[in-house]
DRENKETOR-595235 format. One record per residue: residue number from 0; residue in three letters; x, y, z negated of N, C-alpha, C in turn. Coordinates in nm, 2 decimals, padded with zeros to 4 digits. Each point is the difference from the previous one (the first is absolute). Example, Ala and Ser with C-alpha at 12.3 -4.5 7.8 and 13.67 -1.06 7.14 Angstrom:
REM residues 2
NODE seq type   n.px   n.py   n.pz  ca.px  ca.py  ca.pz   c.px   c.py   c.pz
NODE   0  Ala  01.32 -00.57 -00.78 -00.09  00.12  00.00  00.09  00.12  00.00
NODE   1  Ser -00.04  00.11  00.07  00.09  00.11  00.00 -00.08  00.11 -00.08
//
This chain:
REM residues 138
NODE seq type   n.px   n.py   n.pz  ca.px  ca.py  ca.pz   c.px   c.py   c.pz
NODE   0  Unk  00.08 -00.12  00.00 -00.08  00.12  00.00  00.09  00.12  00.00
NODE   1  Unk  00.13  00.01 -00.05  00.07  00.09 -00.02  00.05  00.10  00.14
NODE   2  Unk  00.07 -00.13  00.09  00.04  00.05  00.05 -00.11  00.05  00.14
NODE   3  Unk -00.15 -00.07 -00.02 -00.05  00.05  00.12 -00.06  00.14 -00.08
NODE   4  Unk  00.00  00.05 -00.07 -00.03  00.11 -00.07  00.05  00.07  00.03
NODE   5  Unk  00.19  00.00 -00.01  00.07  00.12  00.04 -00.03 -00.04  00.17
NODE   6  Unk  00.01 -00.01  00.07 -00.01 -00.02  00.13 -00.12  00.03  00.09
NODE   7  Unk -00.12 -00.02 -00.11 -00.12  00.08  00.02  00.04  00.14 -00.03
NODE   8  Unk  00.03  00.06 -00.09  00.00  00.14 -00.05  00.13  00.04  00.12
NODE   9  Unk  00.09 -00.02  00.06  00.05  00.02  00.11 -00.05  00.00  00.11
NODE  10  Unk -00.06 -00.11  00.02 -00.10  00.05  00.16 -00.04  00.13 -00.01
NODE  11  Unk -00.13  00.02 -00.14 -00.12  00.08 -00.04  00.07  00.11  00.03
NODE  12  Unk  00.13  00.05 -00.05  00.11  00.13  00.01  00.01  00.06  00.13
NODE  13  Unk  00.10 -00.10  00.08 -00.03  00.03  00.11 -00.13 -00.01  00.11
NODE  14  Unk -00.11  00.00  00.00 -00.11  00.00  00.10 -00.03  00.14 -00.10
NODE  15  Unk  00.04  00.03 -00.11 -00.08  00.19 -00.03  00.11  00.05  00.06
NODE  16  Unk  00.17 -00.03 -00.04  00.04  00.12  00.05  00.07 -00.02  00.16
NODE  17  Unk -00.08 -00.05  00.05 -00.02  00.00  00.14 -00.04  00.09  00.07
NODE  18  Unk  00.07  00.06  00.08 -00.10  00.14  00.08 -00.14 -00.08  00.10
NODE  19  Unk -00.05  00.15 -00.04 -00.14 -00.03  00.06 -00.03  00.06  00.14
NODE  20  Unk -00.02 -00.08  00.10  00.01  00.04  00.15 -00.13  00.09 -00.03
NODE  21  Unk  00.00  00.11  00.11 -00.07  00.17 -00.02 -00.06 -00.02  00.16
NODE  22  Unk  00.09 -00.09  00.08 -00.03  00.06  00.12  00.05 -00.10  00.06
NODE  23  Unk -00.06 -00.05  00.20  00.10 -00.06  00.09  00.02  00.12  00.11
NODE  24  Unk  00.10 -00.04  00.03  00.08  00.07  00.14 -00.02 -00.03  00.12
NODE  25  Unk -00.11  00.02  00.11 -00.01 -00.03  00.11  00.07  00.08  00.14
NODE  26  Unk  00.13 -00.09  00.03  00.03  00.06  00.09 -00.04  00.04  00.14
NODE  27  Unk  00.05  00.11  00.07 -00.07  00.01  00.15  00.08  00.01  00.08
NODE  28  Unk  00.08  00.12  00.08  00.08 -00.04  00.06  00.11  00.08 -00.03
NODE  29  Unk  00.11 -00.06  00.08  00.14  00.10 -00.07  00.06 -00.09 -00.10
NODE  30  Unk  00.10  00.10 -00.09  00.08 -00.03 -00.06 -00.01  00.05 -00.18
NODE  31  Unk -00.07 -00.17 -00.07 -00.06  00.05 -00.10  00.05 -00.09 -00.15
NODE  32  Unk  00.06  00.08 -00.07  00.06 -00.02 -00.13 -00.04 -00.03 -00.13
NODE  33  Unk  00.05 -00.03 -00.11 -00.03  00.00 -00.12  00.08  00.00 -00.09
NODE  34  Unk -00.02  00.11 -00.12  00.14 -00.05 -00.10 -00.11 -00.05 -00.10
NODE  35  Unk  00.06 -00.11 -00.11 -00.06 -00.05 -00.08  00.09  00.00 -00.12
NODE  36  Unk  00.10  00.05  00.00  00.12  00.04 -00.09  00.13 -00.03  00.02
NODE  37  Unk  00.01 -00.05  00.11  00.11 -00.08  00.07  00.04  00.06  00.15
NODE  38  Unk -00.04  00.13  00.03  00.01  00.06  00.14 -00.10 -00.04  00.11
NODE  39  Unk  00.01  00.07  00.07 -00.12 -00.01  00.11  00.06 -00.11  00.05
NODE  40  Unk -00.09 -00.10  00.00 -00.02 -00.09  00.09 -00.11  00.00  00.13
NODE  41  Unk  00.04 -00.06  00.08 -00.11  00.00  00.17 -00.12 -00.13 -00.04
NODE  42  Unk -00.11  00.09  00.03 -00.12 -00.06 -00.02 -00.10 -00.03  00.14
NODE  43  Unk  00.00 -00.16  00.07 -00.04 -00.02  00.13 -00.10 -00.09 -00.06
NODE  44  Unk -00.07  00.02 -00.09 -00.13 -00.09 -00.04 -00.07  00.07 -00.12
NODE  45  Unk -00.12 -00.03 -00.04 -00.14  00.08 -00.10  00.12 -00.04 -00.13
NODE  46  Unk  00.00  00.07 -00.11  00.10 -00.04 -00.12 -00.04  00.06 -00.17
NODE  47  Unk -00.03 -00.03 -00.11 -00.04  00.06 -00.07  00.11  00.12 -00.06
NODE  48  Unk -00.07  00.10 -00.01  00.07  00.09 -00.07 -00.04  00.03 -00.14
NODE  49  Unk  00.13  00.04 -00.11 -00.08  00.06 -00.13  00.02  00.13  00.01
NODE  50  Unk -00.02  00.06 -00.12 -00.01  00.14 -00.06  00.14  00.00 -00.03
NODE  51  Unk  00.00  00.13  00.12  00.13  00.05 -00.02  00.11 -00.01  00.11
NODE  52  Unk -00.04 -00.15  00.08  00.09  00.00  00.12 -00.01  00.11  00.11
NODE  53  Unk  00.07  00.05  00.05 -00.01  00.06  00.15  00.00 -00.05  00.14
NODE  54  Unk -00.06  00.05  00.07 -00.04 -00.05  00.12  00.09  00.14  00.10
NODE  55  Unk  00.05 -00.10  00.12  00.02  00.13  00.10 -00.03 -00.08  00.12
NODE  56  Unk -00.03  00.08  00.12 -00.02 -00.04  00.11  00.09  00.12  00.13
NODE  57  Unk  00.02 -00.09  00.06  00.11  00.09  00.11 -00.06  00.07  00.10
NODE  58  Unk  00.06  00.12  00.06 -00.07  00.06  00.11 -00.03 -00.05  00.10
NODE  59  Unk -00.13  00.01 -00.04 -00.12 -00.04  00.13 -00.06 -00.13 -00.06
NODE  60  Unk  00.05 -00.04 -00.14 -00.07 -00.11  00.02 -00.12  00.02 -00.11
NODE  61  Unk -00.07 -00.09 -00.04 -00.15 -00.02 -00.09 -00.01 -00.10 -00.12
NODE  62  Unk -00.08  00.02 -00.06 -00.01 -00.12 -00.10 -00.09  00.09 -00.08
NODE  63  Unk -00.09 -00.16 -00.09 -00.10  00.09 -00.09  00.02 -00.11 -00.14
NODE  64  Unk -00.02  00.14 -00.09 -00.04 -00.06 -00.13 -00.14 -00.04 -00.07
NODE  65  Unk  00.06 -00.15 -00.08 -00.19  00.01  00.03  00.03  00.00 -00.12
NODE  66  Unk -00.07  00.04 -00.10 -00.04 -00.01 -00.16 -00.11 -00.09 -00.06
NODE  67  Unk  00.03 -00.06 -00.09 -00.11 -00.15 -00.03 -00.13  00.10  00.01
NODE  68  Unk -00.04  00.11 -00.13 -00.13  00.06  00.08 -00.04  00.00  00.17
NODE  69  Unk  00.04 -00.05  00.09  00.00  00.00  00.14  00.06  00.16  00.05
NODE  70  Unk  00.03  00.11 -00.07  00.07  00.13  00.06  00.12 -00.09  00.06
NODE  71  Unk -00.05  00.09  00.09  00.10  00.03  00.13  00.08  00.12  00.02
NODE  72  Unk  00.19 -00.01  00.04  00.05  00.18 -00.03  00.11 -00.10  00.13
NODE  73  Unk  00.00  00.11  00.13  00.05 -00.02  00.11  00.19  00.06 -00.11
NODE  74  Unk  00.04 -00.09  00.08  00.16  00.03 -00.01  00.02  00.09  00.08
NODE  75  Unk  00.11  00.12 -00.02  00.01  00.11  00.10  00.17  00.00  00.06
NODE  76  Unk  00.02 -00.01  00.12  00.10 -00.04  00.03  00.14  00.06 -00.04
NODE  77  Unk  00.09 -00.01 -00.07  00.12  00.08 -00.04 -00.03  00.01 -00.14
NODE  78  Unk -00.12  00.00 -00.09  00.00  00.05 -00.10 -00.01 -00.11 -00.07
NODE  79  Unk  00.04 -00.01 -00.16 -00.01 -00.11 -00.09 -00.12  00.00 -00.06
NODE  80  Unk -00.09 -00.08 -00.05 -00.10 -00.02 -00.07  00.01 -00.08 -00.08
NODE  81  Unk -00.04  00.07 -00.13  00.02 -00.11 -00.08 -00.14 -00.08 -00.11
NODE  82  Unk  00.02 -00.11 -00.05 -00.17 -00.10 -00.02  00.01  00.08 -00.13
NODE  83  Unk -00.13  00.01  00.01 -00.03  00.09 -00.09 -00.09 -00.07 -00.13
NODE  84  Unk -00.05  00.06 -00.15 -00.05 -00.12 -00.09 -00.13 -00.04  00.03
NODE  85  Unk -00.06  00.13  00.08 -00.17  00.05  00.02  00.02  00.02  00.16
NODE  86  Unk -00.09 -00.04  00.04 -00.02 -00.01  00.14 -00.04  00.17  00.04
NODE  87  Unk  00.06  00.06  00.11 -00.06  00.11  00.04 -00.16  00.06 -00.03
NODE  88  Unk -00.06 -00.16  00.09 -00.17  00.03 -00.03 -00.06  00.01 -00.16
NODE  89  Unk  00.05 -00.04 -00.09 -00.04 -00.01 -00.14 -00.04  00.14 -00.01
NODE  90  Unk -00.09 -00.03 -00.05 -00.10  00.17 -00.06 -00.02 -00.02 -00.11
NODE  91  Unk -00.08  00.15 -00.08 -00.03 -00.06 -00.16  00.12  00.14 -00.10
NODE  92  Unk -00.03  00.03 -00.08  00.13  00.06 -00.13  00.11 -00.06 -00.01
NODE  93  Unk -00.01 -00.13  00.05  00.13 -00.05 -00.04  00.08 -00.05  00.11
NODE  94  Unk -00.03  00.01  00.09  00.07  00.00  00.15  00.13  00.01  00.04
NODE  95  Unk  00.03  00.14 -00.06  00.17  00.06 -00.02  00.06 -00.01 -00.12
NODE  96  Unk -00.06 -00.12 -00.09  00.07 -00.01 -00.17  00.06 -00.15  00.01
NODE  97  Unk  00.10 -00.02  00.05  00.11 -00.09  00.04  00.00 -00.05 -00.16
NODE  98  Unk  00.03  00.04 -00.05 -00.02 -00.06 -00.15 -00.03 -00.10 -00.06
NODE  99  Unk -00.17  00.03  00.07 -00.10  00.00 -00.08  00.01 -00.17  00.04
NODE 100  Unk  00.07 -00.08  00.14 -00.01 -00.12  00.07  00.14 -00.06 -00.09
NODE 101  Unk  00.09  00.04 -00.04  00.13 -00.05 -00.07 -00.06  00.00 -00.16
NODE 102  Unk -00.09  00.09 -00.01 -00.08 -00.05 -00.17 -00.07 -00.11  00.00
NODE 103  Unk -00.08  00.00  00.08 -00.06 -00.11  00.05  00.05 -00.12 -00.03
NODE 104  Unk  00.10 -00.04  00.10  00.08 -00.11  00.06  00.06  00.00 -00.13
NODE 105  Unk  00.06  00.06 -00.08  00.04 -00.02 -00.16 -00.07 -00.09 -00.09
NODE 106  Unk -00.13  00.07  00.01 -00.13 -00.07 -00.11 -00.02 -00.17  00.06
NODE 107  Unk -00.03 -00.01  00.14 -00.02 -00.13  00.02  00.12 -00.10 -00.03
NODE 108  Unk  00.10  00.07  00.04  00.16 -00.10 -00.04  00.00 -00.01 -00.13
NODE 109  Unk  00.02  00.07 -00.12 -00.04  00.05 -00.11 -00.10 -00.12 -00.04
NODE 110  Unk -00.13  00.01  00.05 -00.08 -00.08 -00.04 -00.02 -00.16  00.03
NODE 111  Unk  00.05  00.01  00.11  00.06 -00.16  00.02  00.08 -00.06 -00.08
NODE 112  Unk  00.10  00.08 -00.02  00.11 -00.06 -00.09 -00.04 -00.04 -00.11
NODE 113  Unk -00.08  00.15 -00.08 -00.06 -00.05 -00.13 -00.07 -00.12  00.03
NODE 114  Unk -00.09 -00.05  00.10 -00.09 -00.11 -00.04  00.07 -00.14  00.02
NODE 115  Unk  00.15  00.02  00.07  00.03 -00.11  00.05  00.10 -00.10 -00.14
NODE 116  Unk  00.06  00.13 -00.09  00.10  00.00 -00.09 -00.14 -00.09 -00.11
NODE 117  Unk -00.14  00.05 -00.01 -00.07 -00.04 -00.05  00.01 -00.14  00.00
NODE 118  Unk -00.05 -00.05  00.14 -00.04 -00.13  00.00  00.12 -00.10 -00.04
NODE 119  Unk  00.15  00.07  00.07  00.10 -00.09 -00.07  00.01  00.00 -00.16
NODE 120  Unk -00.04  00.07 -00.09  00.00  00.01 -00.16 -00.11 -00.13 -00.01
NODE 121  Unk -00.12  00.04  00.05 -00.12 -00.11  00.00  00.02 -00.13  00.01
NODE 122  Unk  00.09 -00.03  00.14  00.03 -00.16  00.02  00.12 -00.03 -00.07
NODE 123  Unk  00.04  00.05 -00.06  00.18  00.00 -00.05 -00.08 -00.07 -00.18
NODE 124  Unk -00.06  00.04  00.00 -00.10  00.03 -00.17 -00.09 -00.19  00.02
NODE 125  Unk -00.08  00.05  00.12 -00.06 -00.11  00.05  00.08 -00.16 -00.04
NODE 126  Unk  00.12 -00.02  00.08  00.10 -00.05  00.01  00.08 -00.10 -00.14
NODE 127  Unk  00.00  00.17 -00.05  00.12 -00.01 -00.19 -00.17 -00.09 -00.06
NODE 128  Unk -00.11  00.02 -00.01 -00.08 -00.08 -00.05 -00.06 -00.12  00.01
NODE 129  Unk  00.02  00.02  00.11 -00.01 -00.20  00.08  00.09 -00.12 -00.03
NODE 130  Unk  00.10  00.10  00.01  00.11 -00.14 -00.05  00.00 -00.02 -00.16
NODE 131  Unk  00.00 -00.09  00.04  00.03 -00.10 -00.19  00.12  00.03 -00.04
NODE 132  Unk  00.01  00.03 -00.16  00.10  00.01  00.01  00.08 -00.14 -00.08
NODE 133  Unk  00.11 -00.06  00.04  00.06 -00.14 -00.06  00.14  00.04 -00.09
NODE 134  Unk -00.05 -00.05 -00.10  00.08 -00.03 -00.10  00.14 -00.02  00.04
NODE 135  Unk  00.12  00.07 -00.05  00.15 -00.02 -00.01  00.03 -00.16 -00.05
NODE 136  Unk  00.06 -00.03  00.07  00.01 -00.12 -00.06  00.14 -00.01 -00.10
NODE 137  Unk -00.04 -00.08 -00.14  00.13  00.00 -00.10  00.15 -00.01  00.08
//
Protein backbone atom coordinates (compact mmCIF):
# COMPACT_ATOMS: atom_id res chain seq x y z
CA UNK A 1 0.00 0.00 0.00
CA UNK A 2 2.90 2.20 0.70
CA UNK A 3 4.54 2.44 -2.05
CA UNK A 4 1.36 2.72 -4.52
CA UNK A 5 0.54 5.72 -2.29
CA UNK A 6 3.55 7.62 -2.94
CA UNK A 7 3.25 6.93 -6.63
CA UNK A 8 -0.28 7.84 -6.61
CA UNK A 9 0.40 11.25 -4.86
CA UNK A 10 3.14 11.56 -7.81
CA UNK A 11 0.99 11.01 -10.71
CA UNK A 12 -1.88 13.32 -8.77
CA UNK A 13 1.15 16.16 -8.65
CA UNK A 14 2.02 16.13 -11.87
CA UNK A 15 -1.47 16.02 -14.01
CA UNK A 16 -2.23 19.62 -11.59
CA UNK A 17 0.99 20.96 -12.32
CA UNK A 18 0.68 20.33 -15.82
CA UNK A 19 -0.01 23.22 -18.10
CA UNK A 20 -3.33 23.65 -19.28
CA UNK A 21 -3.74 23.75 -23.24
CA UNK A 22 -5.73 27.51 -23.76
CA UNK A 23 -5.74 26.99 -27.38
CA UNK A 24 -4.77 24.90 -30.90
CA UNK A 25 -2.79 26.41 -33.70
CA UNK A 26 -4.24 25.98 -37.11
CA UNK A 27 -1.88 26.48 -39.69
CA UNK A 28 -2.45 28.09 -43.28
CA UNK A 29 -0.08 28.99 -45.49
CA UNK A 30 3.51 30.24 -45.35
CA UNK A 31 5.87 30.01 -42.83
CA UNK A 32 4.49 29.35 -39.26
CA UNK A 33 6.23 28.96 -35.75
CA UNK A 34 5.97 28.39 -32.21
CA UNK A 35 8.02 29.00 -29.10
CA UNK A 36 6.94 26.89 -26.17
CA UNK A 37 9.96 27.78 -24.07
CA UNK A 38 12.46 26.20 -26.08
CA UNK A 39 12.62 28.67 -29.26
CA UNK A 40 10.53 28.92 -32.16
CA UNK A 41 9.96 25.88 -33.62
CA UNK A 42 8.15 25.25 -37.35
CA UNK A 43 4.71 24.33 -37.12
CA UNK A 44 3.26 22.20 -40.50
CA UNK A 45 0.26 20.60 -38.57
CA UNK A 46 -3.02 21.79 -36.01
CA UNK A 47 -0.76 21.69 -32.42
CA UNK A 48 -1.95 22.64 -28.90
CA UNK A 49 -0.82 25.74 -27.53
CA UNK A 50 -0.67 27.02 -23.75
CA UNK A 51 -0.76 30.30 -22.01
CA UNK A 52 1.90 32.14 -22.68
CA UNK A 53 3.50 30.45 -25.76
CA UNK A 54 4.02 32.67 -28.91
CA UNK A 55 3.04 32.24 -32.18
CA UNK A 56 4.57 33.90 -35.44
CA UNK A 57 3.76 33.50 -38.86
CA UNK A 58 6.04 34.67 -41.91
CA UNK A 59 5.26 37.19 -44.58
CA UNK A 60 2.50 36.36 -46.46
CA UNK A 61 1.74 33.64 -44.74
CA UNK A 62 -1.75 32.71 -42.28
CA UNK A 63 -2.74 30.70 -39.45
CA UNK A 64 -5.46 30.89 -36.88
CA UNK A 65 -5.91 30.57 -33.25
CA UNK A 66 -8.64 28.76 -32.11
CA UNK A 67 -9.38 29.08 -28.28
CA UNK A 68 -11.27 26.09 -26.53
CA UNK A 69 -14.33 28.84 -26.09
CA UNK A 70 -14.25 28.28 -30.09
CA UNK A 71 -12.74 32.26 -30.47
CA UNK A 72 -10.98 32.59 -33.27
CA UNK A 73 -7.82 35.52 -33.56
CA UNK A 74 -6.18 35.40 -37.29
CA UNK A 75 -2.29 35.39 -36.89
CA UNK A 76 -0.91 38.60 -38.49
CA UNK A 77 1.99 38.11 -40.57
CA UNK A 78 5.47 39.37 -39.09
CA UNK A 79 4.04 39.99 -35.83
CA UNK A 80 4.19 37.72 -32.64
CA UNK A 81 1.12 36.74 -30.82
CA UNK A 82 1.01 35.54 -27.91
CA UNK A 83 -1.86 32.62 -26.08
CA UNK A 84 -3.39 34.44 -23.95
CA UNK A 85 -5.34 33.07 -20.26
CA UNK A 86 -8.90 34.48 -21.65
CA UNK A 87 -9.83 34.22 -25.04
CA UNK A 88 -10.19 37.63 -26.94
CA UNK A 89 -14.06 36.87 -27.22
CA UNK A 90 -14.57 36.53 -23.31
CA UNK A 91 -16.92 39.29 -22.07
CA UNK A 92 -18.15 40.05 -18.65
CA UNK A 93 -16.05 42.32 -15.51
CA UNK A 94 -13.69 39.88 -15.47
CA UNK A 95 -12.48 39.49 -19.04
CA UNK A 96 -9.23 41.57 -18.60
CA UNK A 97 -8.50 40.20 -14.83
CA UNK A 98 -5.79 37.64 -15.78
CA UNK A 99 -5.66 36.94 -12.21
CA UNK A 100 -8.74 36.17 -11.52
CA UNK A 101 -7.99 32.47 -13.96
CA UNK A 102 -4.37 31.76 -12.05
CA UNK A 103 -6.70 32.21 -8.62
CA UNK A 104 -8.78 30.03 -9.93
CA UNK A 105 -6.51 27.33 -11.24
CA UNK A 106 -4.91 27.70 -7.53
CA UNK A 107 -8.19 26.77 -5.61
CA UNK A 108 -8.94 23.74 -7.76
CA UNK A 109 -5.07 22.39 -7.46
CA UNK A 110 -5.32 23.46 -3.88
CA UNK A 111 -8.42 21.65 -3.59
CA UNK A 112 -7.54 18.50 -5.21
CA UNK A 113 -4.63 18.14 -3.30
CA UNK A 114 -6.35 18.66 -0.09
CA UNK A 115 -8.90 15.88 -1.03
CA UNK A 116 -6.39 13.61 -2.43
CA UNK A 117 -3.84 13.88 0.77
CA UNK A 118 -7.35 13.13 2.53
CA UNK A 119 -8.09 9.87 1.08
CA UNK A 120 -4.41 8.68 1.54
CA UNK A 121 -4.66 9.45 5.57
CA UNK A 122 -8.16 7.49 5.22
CA UNK A 123 -6.77 4.26 3.51
CA UNK A 124 -3.44 4.52 5.25
CA UNK A 125 -5.79 4.47 8.75
CA UNK A 126 -8.09 1.95 6.90
CA UNK A 127 -5.10 -0.30 6.38
CA UNK A 128 -3.15 0.31 10.16
CA UNK A 129 -6.69 -1.18 11.44
CA UNK A 130 -7.19 -4.19 9.37
CA UNK A 131 -4.16 -5.83 10.10
CA UNK A 132 -3.93 -7.93 13.18
CA UNK A 133 -1.58 -7.23 15.14
CA UNK A 134 0.94 -10.61 16.08
CA UNK A 135 2.59 -10.98 19.00
CA UNK A 136 6.73 -10.73 19.15
CA UNK A 137 7.70 -13.77 19.59
CA UNK A 138 10.04 -14.69 23.01
Amino acid sequence: MGIKAVVGACCWAMLLSSPTWAASLQPGQGDLSINQGQGFQPVNARVDANVGDAVMVGPGGTATVVYDDGCTVDVQPGAVTSIAPLSPCASGSNADDSSLYAQWELYVAAGGTLGFLAWLVYEAEQTKSATPSVPTSP
